[in-house]
C-alpha positions in Angstrom: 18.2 -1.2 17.2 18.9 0.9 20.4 17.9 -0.3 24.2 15.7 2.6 24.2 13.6 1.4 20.9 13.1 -2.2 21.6 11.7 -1.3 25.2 8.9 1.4 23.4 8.5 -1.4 20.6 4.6 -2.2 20.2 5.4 -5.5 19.2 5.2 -7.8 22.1 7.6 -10.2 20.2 10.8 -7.9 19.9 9.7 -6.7 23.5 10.4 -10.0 25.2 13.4 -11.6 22.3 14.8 -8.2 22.8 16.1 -8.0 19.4 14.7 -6.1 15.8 12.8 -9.0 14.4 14.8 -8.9 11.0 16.9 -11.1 13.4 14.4 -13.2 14.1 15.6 -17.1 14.2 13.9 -20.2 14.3 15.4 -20.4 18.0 13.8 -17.0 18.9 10.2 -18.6 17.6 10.2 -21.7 19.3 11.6 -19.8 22.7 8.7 -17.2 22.1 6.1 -19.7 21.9 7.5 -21.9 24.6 7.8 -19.3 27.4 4.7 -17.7 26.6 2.0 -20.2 26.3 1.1 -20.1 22.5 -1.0 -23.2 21.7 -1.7 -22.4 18.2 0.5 -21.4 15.1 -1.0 -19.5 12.2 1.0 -19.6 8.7 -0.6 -16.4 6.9 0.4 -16.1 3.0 -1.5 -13.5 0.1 -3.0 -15.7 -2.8 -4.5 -14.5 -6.1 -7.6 -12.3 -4.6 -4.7 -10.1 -2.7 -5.9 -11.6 0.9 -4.2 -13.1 3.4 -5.3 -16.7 4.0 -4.8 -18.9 6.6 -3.4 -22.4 7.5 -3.9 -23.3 11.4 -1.8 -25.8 13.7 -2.3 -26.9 16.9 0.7 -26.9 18.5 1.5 -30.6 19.8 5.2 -30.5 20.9 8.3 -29.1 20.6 9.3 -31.8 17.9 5.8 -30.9 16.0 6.6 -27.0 16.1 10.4 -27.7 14.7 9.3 -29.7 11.6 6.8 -27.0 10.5 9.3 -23.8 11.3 11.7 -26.0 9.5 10.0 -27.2 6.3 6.6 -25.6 6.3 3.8 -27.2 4.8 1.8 -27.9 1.8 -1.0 -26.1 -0.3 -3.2 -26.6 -3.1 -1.3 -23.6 -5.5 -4.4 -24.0 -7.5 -7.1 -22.7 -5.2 -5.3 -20.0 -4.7 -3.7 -19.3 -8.6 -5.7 -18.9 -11.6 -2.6 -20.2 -13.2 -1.5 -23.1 -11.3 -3.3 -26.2 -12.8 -4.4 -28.7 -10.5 -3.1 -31.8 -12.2 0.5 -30.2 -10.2 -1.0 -27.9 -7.9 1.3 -28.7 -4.6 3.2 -25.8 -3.3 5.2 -25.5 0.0 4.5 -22.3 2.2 7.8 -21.5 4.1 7.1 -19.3 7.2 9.4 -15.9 6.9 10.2 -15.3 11.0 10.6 -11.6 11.0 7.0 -11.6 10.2 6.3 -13.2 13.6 3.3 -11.4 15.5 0.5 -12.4 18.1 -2.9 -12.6 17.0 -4.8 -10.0 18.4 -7.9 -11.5 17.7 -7.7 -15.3 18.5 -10.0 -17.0 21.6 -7.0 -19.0 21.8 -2.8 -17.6 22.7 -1.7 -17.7 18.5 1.2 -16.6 16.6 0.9 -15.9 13.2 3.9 -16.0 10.5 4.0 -14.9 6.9 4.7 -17.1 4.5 6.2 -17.2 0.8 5.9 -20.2 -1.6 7.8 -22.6 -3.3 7.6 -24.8 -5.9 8.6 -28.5 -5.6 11.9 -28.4 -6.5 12.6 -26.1 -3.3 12.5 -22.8 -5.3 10.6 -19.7 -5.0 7.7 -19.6 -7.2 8.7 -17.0 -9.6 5.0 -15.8 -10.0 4.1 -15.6 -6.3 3.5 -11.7 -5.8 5.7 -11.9 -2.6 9.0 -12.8 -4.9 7.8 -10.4 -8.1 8.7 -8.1 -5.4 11.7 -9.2 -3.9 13.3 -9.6 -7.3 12.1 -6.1 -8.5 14.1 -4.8 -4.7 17.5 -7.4 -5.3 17.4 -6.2 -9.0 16.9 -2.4 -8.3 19.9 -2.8 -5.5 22.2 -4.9 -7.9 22.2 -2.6 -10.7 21.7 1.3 -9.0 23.3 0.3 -5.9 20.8 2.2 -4.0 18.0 1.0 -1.5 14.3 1.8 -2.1 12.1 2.8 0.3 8.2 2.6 0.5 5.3 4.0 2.8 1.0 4.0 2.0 -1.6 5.9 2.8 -4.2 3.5 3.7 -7.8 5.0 3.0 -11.1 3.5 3.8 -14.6 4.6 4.6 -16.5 2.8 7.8 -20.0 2.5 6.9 -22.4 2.8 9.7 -26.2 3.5 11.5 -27.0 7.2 11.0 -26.8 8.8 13.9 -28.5 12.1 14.0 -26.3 13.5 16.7 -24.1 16.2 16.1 -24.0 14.9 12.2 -20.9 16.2 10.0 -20.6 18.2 7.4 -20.9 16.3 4.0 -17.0 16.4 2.0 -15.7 18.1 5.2 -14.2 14.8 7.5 -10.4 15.8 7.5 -9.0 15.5 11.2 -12.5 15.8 12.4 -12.6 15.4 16.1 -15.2 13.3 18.1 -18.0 14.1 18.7 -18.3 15.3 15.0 -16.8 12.2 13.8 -17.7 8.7 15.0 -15.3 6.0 14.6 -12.1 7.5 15.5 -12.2 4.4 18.2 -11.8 1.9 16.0 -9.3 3.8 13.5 -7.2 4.0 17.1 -7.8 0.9 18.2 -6.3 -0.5 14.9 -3.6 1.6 14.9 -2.7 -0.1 18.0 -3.2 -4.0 16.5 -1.1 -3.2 13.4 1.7 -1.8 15.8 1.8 -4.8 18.4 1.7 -6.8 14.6 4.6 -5.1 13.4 3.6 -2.2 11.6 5.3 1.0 11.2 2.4 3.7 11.7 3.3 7.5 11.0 -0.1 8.9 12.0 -3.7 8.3 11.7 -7.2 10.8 11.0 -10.3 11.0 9.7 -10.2 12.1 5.9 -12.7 14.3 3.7 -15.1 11.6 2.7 -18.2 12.5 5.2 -21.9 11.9 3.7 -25.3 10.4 4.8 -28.2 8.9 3.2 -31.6 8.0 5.1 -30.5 5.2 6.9 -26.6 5.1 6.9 -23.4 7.1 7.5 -20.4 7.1 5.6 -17.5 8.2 7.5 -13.8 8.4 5.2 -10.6 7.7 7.4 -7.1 7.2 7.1 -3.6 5.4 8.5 0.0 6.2 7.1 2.7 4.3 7.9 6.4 5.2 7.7 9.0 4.5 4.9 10.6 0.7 5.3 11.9 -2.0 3.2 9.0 -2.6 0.6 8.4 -6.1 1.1 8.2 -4.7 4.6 5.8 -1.8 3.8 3.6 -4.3 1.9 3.2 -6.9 4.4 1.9 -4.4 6.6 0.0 -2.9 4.2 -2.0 -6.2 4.2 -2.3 -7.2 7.5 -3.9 -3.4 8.1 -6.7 -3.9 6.3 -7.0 -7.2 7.5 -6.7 -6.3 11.1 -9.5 -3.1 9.8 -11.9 -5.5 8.6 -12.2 -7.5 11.4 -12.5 -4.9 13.6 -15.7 -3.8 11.4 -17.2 -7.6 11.3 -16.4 -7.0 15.5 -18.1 -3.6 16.1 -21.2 -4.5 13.4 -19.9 -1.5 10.8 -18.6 -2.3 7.0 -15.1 -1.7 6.5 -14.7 -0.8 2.8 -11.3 0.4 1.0 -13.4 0.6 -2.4 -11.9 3.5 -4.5 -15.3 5.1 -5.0 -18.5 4.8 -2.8 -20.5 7.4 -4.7 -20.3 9.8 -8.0 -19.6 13.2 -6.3 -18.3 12.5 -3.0 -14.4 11.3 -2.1 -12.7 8.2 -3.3 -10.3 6.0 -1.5 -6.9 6.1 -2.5 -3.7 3.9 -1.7 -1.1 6.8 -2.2 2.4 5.5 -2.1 5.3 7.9 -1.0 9.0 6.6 -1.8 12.7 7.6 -1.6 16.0 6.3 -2.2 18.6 5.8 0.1 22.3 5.2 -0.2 24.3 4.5 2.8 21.5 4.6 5.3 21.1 8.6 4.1 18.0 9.5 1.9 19.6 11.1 -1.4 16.4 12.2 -2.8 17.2 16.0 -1.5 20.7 17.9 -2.3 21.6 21.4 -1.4 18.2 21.9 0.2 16.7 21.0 -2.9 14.9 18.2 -4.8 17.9 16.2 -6.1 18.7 14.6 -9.5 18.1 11.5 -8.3 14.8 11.9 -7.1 13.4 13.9 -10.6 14.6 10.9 -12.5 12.7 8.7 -9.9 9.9 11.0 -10.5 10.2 10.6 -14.5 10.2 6.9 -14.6 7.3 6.4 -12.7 5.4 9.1 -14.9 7.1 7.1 -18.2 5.1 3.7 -17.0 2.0 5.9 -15.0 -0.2 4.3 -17.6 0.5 0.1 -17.1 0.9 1.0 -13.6 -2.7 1.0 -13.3 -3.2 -1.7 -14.2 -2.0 -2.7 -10.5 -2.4 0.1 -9.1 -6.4 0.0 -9.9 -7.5 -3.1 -10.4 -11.6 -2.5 -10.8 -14.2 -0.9 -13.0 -14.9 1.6 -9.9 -11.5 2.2 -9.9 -11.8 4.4 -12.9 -14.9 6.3 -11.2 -12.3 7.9 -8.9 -9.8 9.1 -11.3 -12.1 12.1 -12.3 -10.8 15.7 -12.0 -12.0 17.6 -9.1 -11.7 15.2 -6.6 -7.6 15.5 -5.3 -7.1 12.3 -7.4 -5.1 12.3 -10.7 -6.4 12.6 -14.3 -2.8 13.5 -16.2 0.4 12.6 -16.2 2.5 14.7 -14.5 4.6 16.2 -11.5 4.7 19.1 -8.8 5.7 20.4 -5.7 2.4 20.0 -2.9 0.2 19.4 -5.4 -2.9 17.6 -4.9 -3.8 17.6 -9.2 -0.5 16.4 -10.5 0.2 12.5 -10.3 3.2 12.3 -8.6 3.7 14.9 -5.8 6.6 16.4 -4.0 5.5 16.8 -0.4 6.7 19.1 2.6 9.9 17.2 3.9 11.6 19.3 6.4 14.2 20.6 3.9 14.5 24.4 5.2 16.8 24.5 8.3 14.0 26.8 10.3 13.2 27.4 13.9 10.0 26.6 13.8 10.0 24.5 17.0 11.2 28.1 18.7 9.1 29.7 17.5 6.1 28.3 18.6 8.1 27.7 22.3 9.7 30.7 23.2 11.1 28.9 26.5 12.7 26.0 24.4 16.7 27.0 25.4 18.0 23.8 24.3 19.1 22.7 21.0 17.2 21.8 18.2 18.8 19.3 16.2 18.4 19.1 12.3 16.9 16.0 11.3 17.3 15.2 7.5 16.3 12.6 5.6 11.9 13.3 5.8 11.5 14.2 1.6 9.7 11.4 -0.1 7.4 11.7 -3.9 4.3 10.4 -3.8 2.3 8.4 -6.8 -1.4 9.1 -6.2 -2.9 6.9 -8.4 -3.4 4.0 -6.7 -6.6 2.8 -4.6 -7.6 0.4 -2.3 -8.0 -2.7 -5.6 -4.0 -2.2 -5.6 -2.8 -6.1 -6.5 0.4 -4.4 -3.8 2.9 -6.9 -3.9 2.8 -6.2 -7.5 1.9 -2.5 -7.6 5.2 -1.6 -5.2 7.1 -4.0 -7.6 6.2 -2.3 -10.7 6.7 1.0 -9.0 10.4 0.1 -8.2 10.5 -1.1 -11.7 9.4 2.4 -13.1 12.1 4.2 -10.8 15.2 1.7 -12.0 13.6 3.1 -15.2 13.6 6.3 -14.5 17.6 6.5 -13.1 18.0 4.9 -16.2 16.7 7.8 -18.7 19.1 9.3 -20.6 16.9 12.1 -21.1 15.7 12.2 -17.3 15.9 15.5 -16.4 15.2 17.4 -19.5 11.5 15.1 -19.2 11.1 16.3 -15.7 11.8 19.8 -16.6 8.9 19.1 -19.8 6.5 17.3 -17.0 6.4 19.6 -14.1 3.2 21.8 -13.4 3.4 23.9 -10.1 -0.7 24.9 -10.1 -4.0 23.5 -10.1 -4.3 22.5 -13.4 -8.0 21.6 -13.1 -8.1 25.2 -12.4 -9.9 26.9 -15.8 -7.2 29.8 -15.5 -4.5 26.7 -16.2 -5.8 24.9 -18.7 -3.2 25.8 -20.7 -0.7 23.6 -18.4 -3.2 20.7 -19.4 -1.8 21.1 -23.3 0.3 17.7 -24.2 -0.3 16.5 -21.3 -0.9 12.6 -21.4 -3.8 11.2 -19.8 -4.2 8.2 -17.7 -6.7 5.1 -18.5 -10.2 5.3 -18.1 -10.9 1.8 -17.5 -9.6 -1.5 -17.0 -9.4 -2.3 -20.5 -7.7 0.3 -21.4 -5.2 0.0 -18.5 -4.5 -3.9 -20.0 -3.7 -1.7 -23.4 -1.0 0.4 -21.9 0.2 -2.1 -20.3 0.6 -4.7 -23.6 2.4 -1.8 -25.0 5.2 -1.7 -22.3 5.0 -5.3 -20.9 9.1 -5.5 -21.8 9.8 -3.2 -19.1 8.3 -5.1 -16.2 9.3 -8.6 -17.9 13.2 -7.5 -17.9 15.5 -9.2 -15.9 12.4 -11.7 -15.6 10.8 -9.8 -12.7 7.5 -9.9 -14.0 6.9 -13.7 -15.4 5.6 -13.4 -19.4 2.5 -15.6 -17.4 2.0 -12.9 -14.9 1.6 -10.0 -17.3 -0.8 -12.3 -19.6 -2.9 -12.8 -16.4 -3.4 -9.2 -15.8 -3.9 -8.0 -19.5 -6.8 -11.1 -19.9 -8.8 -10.0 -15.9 -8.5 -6.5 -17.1 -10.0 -6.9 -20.4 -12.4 -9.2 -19.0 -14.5 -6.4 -17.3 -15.3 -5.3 -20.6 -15.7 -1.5 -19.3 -14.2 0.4 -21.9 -16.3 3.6 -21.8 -17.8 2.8 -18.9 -17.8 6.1 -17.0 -19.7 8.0 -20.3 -22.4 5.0 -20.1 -22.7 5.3 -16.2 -23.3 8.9 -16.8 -26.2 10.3 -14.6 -27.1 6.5 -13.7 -27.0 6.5 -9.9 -29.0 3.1 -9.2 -26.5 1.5 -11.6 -23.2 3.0 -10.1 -24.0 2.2 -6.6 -25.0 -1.5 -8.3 -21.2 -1.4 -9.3 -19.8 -0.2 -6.2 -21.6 -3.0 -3.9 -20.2 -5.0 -6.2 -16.8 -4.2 -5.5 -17.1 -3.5 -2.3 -14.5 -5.6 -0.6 -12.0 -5.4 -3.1 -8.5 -7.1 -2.7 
């Protein structure tokens, strides 16, 4: 990392140990909180319900702090696993240091470190979501020699007082500007928390969701970060919404990532962009065009679209949103800037244009070419999204994919480059497969193709049964048809899901 990028770094604990905090030590932790008056040490770790927990210390003394940076601490595994009895229920949570970050919200100074558990023997705990996902990255490197690289688009809807002045327009939020939209200040003033907590933000707005009822306002937003290691990407993924929700408990306003908050008006997706790198250069464009690489990628996430939900989209409301007409997916398939297809190829710089010139006749200077921008994007996710497991099985899907023999002729077979909820196109919608309509049927598709997220014993046979038995559980199959029409019982289901993962 250059001078010049640890000097503009948000995070207040690379700015003073002047270094990236993948180096982060033990040393650098102790000097941190020693020089800068932290009295308290949070350990932070994920457990079943996809939330990040807490475990508080009081720092004593320096001999205190080095035992618990050293060997962690214990947890009862059962509380937070459904399958983790409690006749042996003691884990150890091992602080990871490059998670290091100052609380933004604690009465008292408090650092806060991420945690990963193991078992008693001193190993990772192969069903933990945080090492699914680390073996699903160390596998994908091993065997494609390429790195994979992750970014989401975190959606939500802030839930609020009607206020009847200057009211917006109902389905027509995106990059509304105060005063037509009304809690821009606390989608900035989050932005700013994840960043001083480590988070990698590419840009922030309000999004389309935009209605009202007689006493309350519902206001659709949304932050996207940039592409980083996954296990990266998902950390922060999960300390956004944390740091979101306690902003809303702060200002009196309900913070909800729910994928659907009403029949007829925008859902709440997690869409999650990728690319693959080799030798620090992404490879997923060649020749100014979409490379190989990237359409087998593309094919292997579309081969496993179907289990993926059942990761990816975790509730009976999830289903609700997966409707066509409403920019989220219905069928499985590809395309270039495409909001109907499931996997889309966005705008990524590729042309070499002067379009910076252009729009600045006086610019004399030089406009360097900056490659490296294309990503694809799976847009089936939503804010249920079990993520540690989600990015894992994505990962799994793209190894997959760069695995297809027939990989290219499939893409070729799955690409549609219109609306194909259009009625002039529903011939594109012809042998197109279509993705589950519930979470029972998600738990199907995923018993049928369970071996390719159990290879290489990613995904623990345990893990998988877990899933396939929650899913079922809901017993919603058909729940959309009987739901029809039934508004008092929809927004019933939706309260009920409201704070989901």
């Amino acid at each position: 990392m250059k001078e010049s990028e640890l000097a503009l770094n948000p995070n207040p604990v690379v700015r003073y140990l002047q270094k990236p905090n993948a180096e982060f030590t033990k040393a650098d932790i102790i000097r941190f909180i020693e020089n800068n008056g932290i009295e308290f040490l949070n350990f932070r770790y994920v457990g079943e319900d996809g939330k990040l927990k807490t475990l508080n210390f009081v720092i004593n003394n320096r001999e205190h702090l080095e035992t618990l940076l050293s060997t962690g601490e214990r947890v009862d595994g059962s509380s937070l696993f459904s399958f983790i009895e409690a006749g042996s229920s003691d884990l150890y949570v091992i602080p990871r240091f490059k998670t290091a970050f100052v609380n933004p919200f604690s009465m008292f100074p408090t650092l806060d470190i991420l945690c990963s558990f193991y078992t008693q023997e001193g190993l990772p705990l192969e069903s933990a979501p945080e090492h699914i996902l680390r073996k699903a990255i160390t596998e994908f490197r091993k065997t494609t020699g390429y790195n994979f690289k992750v970014m989401g688009e975190l959606e939500y809807y802030v839930v609020s007082e009607k206020n009847p002045l200057y009211p917006g327009i109902d389905q027509k939020g995106y990059h509304a500007s105060p005063p037509f939209t009304k809690n821009g200040h606390i989608r900035k003033e989050a932005m700013q928390m994840i960043a001083q907590c480590g988070g990698k933000i590419k840009y922030g707005h309000s999004e389309v969701g935009n209605f009202t009822t007689e006493t309350e306002a519902f206001e659709q937003h949304e932050i996207e970060f940039l592409p980083d290691d996954p296990q990266d990407a998902v950390d922060q993924l999960v300390i956004a919404k944390w740091i979101l929700r306690m902003l809303g408990r702060d200002y009196g306003v309900n913070i909800s990532f729910a994928p659907k908050i009403t029949v007829g008006k925008a859902g709440s997706g997690l869409h999650i962009h990728m690319l693959v790198e080799k030798d620090g250069k992404n490879v997923m464009i060649e020749d100014y065009k979409l490379s190989n690489i990237a359409k087998k990628v593309i094919v292997g996430i579309l081969d496993l679209a179907k289990p993926l939900t059942a990761f990816g989209n975790t509730i009976p409301t999830s289903y609700l949103r997966l409707v066509p007409h409403q920019e989220a997916p219905t069928n499985v398939c590809w395309g270039d800037r495409n909001r109907s297809v499931l996997v889309r190829v966005p705008l990524g710089w590729v042309a070499d244009t002067s379009m910076i010139k252009d729009a600045n006749p006086q610019e004399t200077g030089k406009i360097p070419y900056i490659e490296g921008k294309q990503t694809v994007e799976l847009r089936s996710g939503d804010g249920s999204a079990d993520l540690y497991h989600f990015v894992a099985g994505i990962i799994v899907a793209a190894q997959h994919g760069l695995q297809m023999e027939n990989a290219l002729e499939k893409a070729e077979e799955l690409y549609r480059n219109v609306n194909i909820f259009d009625d002039a196109h529903k011939d594109k919608l012809e042998k197109l497969e279509h993705l589950p309509k519930s979470c029972f049927e998600s738990a199907e598709e995923l018993q049928k193709k369970r071996d390719y997220f159990e290879k290489n014993g990613i995904f623990p046979a345990g893990t998988i049964d877990r899933f396939i038995r929650q899913l079922k559980a809901y017993n919603d199959k058909d729940l959309s048809e009987k739901l029809y029409g039934r508004n008092d019982e929809i927004w019933k289901l939706v309260e009920k899901y409201m704070h989901c993962m």
